[in-house]
C-alpha positions in Angstrom: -14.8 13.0 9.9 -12.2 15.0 7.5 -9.0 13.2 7.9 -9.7 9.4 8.3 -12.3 7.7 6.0 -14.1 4.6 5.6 -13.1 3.8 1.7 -15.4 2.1 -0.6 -15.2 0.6 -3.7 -12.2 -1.6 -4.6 -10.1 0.0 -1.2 -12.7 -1.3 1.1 -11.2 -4.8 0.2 -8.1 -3.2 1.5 -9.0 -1.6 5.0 -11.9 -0.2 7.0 -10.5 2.8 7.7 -7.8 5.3 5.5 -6.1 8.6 6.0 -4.0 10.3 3.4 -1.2 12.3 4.8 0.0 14.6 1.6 -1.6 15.8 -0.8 0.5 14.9 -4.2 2.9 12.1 -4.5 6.7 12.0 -6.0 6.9 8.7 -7.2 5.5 9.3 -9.9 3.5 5.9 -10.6 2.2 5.3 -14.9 -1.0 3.7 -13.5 -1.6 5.9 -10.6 -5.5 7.0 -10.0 -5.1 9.5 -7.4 -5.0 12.6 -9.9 -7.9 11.4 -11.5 -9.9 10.8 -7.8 -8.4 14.5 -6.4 -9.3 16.2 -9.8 -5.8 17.5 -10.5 -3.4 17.1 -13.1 -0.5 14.4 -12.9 1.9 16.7 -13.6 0.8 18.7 -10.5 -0.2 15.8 -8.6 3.8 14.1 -8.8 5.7 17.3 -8.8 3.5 19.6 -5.9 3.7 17.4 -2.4 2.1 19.2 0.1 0.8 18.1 4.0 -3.3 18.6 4.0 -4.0 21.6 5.5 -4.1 21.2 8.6 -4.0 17.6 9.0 -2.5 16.5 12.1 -5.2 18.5 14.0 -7.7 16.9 11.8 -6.5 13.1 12.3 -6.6 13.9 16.5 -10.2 14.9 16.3 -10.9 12.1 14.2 -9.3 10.1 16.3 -10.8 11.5 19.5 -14.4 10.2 18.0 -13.1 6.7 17.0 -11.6 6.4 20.0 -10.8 2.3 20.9 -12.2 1.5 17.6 -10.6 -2.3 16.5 -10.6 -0.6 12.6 -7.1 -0.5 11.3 -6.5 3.2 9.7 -4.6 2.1 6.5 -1.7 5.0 5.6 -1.7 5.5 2.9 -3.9 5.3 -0.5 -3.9 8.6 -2.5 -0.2 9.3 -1.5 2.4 7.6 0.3 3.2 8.0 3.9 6.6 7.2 3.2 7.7 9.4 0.2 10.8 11.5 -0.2 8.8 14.6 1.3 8.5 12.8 4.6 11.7 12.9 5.6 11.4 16.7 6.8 8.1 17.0 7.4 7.2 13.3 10.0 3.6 13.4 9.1 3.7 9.6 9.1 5.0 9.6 12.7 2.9 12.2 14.3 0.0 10.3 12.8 1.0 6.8 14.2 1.7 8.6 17.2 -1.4 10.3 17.6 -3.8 7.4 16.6 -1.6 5.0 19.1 -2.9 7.7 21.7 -6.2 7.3 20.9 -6.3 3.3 21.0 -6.3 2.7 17.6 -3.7 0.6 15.2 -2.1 1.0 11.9 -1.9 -0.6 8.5 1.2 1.3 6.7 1.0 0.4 3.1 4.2 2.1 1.1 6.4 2.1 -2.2 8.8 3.6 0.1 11.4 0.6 0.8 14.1 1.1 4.0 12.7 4.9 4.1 9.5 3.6 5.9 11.7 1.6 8.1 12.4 5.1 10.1 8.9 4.6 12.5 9.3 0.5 13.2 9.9 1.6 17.1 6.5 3.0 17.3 5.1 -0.2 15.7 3.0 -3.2 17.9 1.5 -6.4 17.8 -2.0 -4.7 16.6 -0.4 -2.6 13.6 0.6 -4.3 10.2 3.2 -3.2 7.5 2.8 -3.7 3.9 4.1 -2.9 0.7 3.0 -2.7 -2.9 5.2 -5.2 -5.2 4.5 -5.0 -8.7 7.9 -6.7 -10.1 11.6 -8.0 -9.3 13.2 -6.0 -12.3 14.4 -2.9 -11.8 13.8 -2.1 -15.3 10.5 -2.7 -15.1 10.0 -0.8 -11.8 11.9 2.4 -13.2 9.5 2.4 -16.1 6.2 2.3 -14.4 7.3 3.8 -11.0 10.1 5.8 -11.5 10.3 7.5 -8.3 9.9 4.7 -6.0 11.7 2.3 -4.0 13.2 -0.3 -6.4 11.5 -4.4 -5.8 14.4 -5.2 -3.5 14.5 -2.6 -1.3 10.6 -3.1 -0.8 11.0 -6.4 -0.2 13.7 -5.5 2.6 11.7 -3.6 4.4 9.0 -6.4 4.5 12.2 -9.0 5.4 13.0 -6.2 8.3 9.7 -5.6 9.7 9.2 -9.5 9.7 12.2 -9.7 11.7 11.3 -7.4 14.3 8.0 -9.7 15.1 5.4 -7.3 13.1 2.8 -9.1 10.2 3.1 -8.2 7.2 1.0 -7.9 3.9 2.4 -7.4 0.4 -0.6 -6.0 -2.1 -0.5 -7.8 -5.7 -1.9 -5.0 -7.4 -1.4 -3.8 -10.0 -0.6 -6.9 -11.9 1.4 -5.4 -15.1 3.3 -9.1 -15.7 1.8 -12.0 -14.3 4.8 -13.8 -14.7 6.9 -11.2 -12.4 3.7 -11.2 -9.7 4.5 -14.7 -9.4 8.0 -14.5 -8.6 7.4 -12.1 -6.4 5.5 -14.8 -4.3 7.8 -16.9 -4.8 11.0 -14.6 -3.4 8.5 -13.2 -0.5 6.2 -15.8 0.8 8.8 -16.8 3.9 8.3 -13.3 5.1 5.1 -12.0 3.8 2.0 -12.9 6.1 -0.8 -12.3 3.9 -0.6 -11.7 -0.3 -3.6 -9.3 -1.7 -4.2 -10.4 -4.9 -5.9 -8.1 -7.6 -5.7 -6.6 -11.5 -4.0 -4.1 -13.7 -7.4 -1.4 -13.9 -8.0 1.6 -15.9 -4.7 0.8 -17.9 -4.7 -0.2 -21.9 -2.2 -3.2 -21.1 -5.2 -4.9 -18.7 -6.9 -6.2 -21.9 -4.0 -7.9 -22.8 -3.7 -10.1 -20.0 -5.5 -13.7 -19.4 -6.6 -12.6 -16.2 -8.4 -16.1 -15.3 -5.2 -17.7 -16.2 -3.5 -15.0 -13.5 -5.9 -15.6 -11.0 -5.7 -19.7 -11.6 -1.8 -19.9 -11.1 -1.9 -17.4 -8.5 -4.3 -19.5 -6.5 -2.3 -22.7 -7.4 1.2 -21.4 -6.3 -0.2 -19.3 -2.8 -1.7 -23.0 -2.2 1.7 -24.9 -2.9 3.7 -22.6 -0.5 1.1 -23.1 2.0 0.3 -18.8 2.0 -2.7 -16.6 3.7 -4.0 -14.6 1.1 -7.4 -13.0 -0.5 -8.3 -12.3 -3.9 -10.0 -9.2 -5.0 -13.5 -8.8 -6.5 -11.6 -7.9 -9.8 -10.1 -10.8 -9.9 -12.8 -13.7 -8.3 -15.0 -12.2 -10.8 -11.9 -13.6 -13.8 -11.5 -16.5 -12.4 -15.8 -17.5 -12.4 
């Protein structure tokens, strides 16, 4: 298959199944891997935002072949389904639209806040929404993720798409405070289905961090409120 994947690696404890709409992504992320992954620059990377070539028509014959398959297709992880970019070209509805045809769900995992709001009518009992929460300050957000949806407008979207009956999951990774990952819980668990719980990787400020400590009082407080949740390799490995 071209378009959708099986990931592997530290992904697979994400989803079974992934498809990245753009090529490039404008927010712009500190700790993003993507470049690294796509061999480009991160220059090019967050300031070129392109649809892969030909990618609509790749996702329908990919599709076609997994016909009926009970895999989630996760959107996105080497770009965001839901970036500015999106707005004029609808990859991210085509693509919901397309697999829906085929009999397969969606996980749509976004920075993107209210903007990936725009395709909730298209959404169903099998799909899930998520979102990547990192902090609750906006200074801290702006610093490592300047061009993405600020914490509360992330966490709206989550409140939104709870509301409307659909599950949602909020992904704990990176950690860059523990401290703000743990309010995070604590402001989201009411509306948050399932926490993903991981580590800060490939990042100077990682070795700083008690991570068993994390992990321990992450584990602790997802107990207290009585939360679903799973926590990475990474992270198990911390705790021992």
């Amino acid at each position: 298959m071209v378009a959708i994947y099986e990931p592997k690696g530290r992904a697979l404890e994400y989803a079974p199944l992934a498809c990245n709409l753009y090529r490039g992504c404008g927010h712009k992320c500190t700790y993003c891997y993507a470049p690294q992954v796509i061999r480009e620059s991160r220059d090019t990377f967050h300031s070129s935002i392109n649809p892969r070539k030909n990618i609509l028509a790749e996702i329908r014959k990919d599709a076609a072949k997994l016909r009926n398959d009970p895999r989630r297709v996760l959107l996105s992880f080497t770009s965001d389904p839901y970036q500015k970019e999106n707005d004029e070209h609808k990859l991210a509805r085509s693509a919901i639209e397309i697999l829906h045809e085929h009999g397969l769900s969606v996980e749509i995992l976004s920075k993107g806040g209210m903007r990936a709001t725009q395709d909730f009518d298209l959404l169903g009992a099998e799909d899930r929404v998520a979102a990547t929460l990192t902090s609750v300050s906006d200074d801290i957000a702006r610093e490592w993720e300047p061009g993405a949806a600020l914490p509360k407008d992330r966490m709206a979207y989550l409140e939104l798409a709870k509301s409307r009956g659909l599950v949602t999951w909020a992904s704990l990774e990176p950690v860059i405070d523990p401290a703000e990952s743990l309010e995070i819980i604590r402001q989201t668990h009411t509306f948050v289905d399932k926490f993903k719980v991981g580590t800060l990787n490939h990042h100077a400020r990682s070795k700083e961090i008690d991570w068993r400590r994390f992990g321990l009082d992450a584990v602790e407080l997802l107990e207290k409120l009585g939360c679903d949740y799973y926590i990475k390799k990474d992270l198990r490995e911390a705790i021992g």
